[in-house]
C-alpha positions in Angstrom: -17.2 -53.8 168.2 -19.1 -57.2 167.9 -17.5 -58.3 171.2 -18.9 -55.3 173.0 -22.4 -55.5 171.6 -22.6 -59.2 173.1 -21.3 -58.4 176.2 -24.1 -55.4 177.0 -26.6 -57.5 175.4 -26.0 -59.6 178.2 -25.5 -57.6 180.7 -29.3 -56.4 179.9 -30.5 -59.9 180.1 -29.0 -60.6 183.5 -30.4 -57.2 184.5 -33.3 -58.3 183.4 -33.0 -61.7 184.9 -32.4 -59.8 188.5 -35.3 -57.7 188.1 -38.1 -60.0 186.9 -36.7 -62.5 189.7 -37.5 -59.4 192.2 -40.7 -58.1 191.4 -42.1 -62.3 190.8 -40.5 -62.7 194.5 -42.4 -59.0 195.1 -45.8 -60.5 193.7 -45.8 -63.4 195.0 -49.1 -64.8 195.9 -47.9 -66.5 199.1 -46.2 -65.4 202.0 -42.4 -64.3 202.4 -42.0 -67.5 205.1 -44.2 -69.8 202.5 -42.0 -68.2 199.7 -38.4 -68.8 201.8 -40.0 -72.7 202.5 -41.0 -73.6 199.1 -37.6 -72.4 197.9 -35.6 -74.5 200.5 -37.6 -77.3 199.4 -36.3 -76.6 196.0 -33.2 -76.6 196.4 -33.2 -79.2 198.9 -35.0 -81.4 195.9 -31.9 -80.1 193.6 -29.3 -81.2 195.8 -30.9 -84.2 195.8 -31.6 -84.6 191.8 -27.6 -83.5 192.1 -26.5 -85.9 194.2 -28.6 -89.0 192.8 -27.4 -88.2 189.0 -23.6 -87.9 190.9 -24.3 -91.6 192.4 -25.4 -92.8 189.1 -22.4 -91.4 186.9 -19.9 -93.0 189.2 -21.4 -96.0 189.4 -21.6 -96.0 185.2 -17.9 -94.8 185.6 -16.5 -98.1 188.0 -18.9 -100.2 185.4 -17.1 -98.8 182.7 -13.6 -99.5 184.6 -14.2 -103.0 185.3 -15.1 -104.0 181.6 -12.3 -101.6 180.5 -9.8 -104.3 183.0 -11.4 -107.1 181.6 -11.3 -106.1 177.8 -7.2 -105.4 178.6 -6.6 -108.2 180.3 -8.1 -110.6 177.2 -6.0 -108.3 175.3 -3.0 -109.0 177.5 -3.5 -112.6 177.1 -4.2 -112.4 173.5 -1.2 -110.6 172.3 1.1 -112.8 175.0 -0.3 -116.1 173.3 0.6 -114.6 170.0 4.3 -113.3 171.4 5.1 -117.4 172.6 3.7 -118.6 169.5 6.0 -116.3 167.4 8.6 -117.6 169.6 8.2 -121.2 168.8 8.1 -120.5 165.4 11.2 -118.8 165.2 13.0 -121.6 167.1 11.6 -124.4 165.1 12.4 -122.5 161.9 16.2 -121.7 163.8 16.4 -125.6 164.3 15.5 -126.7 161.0 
């Protein structure tokens, strides 16, 4: 019952939404060509807000990759150092 109150509650709002979108399109104070260019430009400025945050997350993303290598590779070289000196440990101790 709770479910289906949510769901018409939002089907008002989007109703809602769609309506108040129309009559500000409507009442607009500039013209329909004025209205269709300032809305390209917005989305045009969107797509490029889009595209620049895009850039930046890959870019944070290879950054992130590279020090990921280089932290593993110390690692590699860390635990391999430790792996030959437990090696010639256990032959010394074997010899003596």
């Amino acid at each position: 019952m709770a479910d289906n109150n949510v769901g018409s509650k939002v089907s008002f709002f989007m109703v809602g939404l769609g309506i108040g979108a129309l009559i500000g399109i409507l009442f607009a104070p500039k013209s329909g060509e004025e209205t269709r260019d300032y809305l390209t430009s917005k989305a045009d400025e969107g797509k490029e807000f889009a595209q620049k945050k895009a850039r930046e997350l890959r870019e944070r993303a290879e950054d992130l990759i590279e020090r990921s290598k280089d932290i593993m590779a110390r690692q590699k070289d860390s635990i391999s150092a430790a792996v030959d000196a437990g090696k010639e440990t256990y032959k010394r101790e074997a010899k003596a």
